[in-house]
Each structure stands twice: as C-alpha cells, then as structure tokens.
N, C-alpha and C positions, 0 to 999 in steps of 0.2 A: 504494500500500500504506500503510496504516496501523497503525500499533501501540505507543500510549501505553502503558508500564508504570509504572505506581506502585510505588515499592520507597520507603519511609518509612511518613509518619502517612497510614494510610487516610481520614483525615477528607477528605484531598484527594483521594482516589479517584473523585468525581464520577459517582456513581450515587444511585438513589433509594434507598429500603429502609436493609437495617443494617449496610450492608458498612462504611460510613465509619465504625461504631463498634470496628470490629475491631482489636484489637490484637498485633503483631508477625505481621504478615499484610503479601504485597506484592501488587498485581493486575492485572490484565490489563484493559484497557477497547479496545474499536473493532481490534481483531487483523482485518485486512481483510487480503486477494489478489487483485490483479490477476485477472479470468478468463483474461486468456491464459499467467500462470501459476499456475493449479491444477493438481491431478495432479502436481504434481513435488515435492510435500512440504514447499513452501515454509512453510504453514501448521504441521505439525510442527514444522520446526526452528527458527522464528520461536519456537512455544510452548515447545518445550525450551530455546531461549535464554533465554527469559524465566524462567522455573522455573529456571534453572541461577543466574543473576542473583539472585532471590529467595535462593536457597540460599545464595549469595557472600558475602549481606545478612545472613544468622542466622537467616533469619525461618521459622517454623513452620511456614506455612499461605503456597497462593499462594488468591485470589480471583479469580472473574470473573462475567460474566454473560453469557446470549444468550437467542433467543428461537426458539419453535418455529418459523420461517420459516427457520431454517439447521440443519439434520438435519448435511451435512456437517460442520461445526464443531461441531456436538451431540456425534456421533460419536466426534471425534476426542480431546477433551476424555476422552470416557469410556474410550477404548484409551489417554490418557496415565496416569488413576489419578483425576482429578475425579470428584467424585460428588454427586450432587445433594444439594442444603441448601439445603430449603425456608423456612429461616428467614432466608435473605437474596433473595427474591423479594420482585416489588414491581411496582406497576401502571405505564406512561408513559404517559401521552395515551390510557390505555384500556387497551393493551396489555401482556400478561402477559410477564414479564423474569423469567428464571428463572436461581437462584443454584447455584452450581459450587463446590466446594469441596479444595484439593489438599494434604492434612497432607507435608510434607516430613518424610522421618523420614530420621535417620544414615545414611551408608552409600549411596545411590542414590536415586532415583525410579523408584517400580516403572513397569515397562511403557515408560518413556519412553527409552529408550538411555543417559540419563546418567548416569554414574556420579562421583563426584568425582576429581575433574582433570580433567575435561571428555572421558573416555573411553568408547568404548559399549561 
C-alpha cells in the first residue's frame, strides 16, 4: 500500500500541471490497495484519514489526481465530495491525469463520515 500525503507547501506535491501552485491546499499523491484488500474500505478510510489530517492542518482544499484506468478510485473520490477541476489536469508521458478537487468547509466533510473529532 501506498499513500504519500502532502499537508504543507504544495510546491512539493510532485505532480505535473498546477497543483504545486496551490495555496493552503494538502494532497493526496499514489493512494494504492493491496488487491487482496479491496472491498473492505481500506481505500475510504485511508482517504478520510487523509482529509481528516488536511482539516487538523487548516487547510481549505484537499488535492489529488488519477487517471481514467481507475473508475474505482474515480468513484470513490466523487461519493467523498471531490469534484473534478479541470484546471489542475495535465499530460504524463502522453497520458491524461485528471484533477480532483475537495473545498473542506467548517463543521464536517460532506459525504465522507467525518465529522470533527474524528466522529461519523
């Protein structure tokens, strides 16, 4: 499993495009699951970890990216509250990398279970 979270200067964020211009934004880079644990939510609560971290951080906005070859992770992104912003897509070796975008606003993360104090 993998899962780098950037919580500071997004310059270090290490994507293409404009994310590393963003400011009080934390991001999500390489969120990977084991196959033999998918289906168990691990991917959720890895992301609401990270979003819950973001929030702990101040920061406005979480960022990330993925690419049409993962529907699953597309999906789930968009039942936590991400929404797509096209203006942080961007090409790799060819490849279209498409930007996600998650406004943290007071009070909760919609759709995601968390609330603050870490309660669903």
């Amino acid at each position: 499993m993998t899962m780098p979270l950037r919580i500071g200067d997004m310059a270090e964020y290490g994507s293409g495009g404009t994310a590393t211009a963003v400011q009080n934004a934390s991001g999500i880079r390489l969120l990977g699951i084991s196959p033999r644990f998918r289906q168990l939510g691990a991917g959720r609560a890895l992301t609401n970890a990270c979003i819950q971290l973001a929030r702990d951080k101040g920061h406005a906005q979480v960022i990330l990216h993925t690419t049409q070859a993962m529907q699953v992770a597309w999906r789930l992104y968009e039942q936590l509250g991400f929404a797509r912003s096209e203006d942080l897509d961007f090409l790799q070796q060819g490849f279209p990398v498409f930007g996600f975008r998650l406004p943290l606003a007071p009070g909760g993360i919609p759709g995601s279970g968390c609330l603050p104090g870490g309660t669903a």
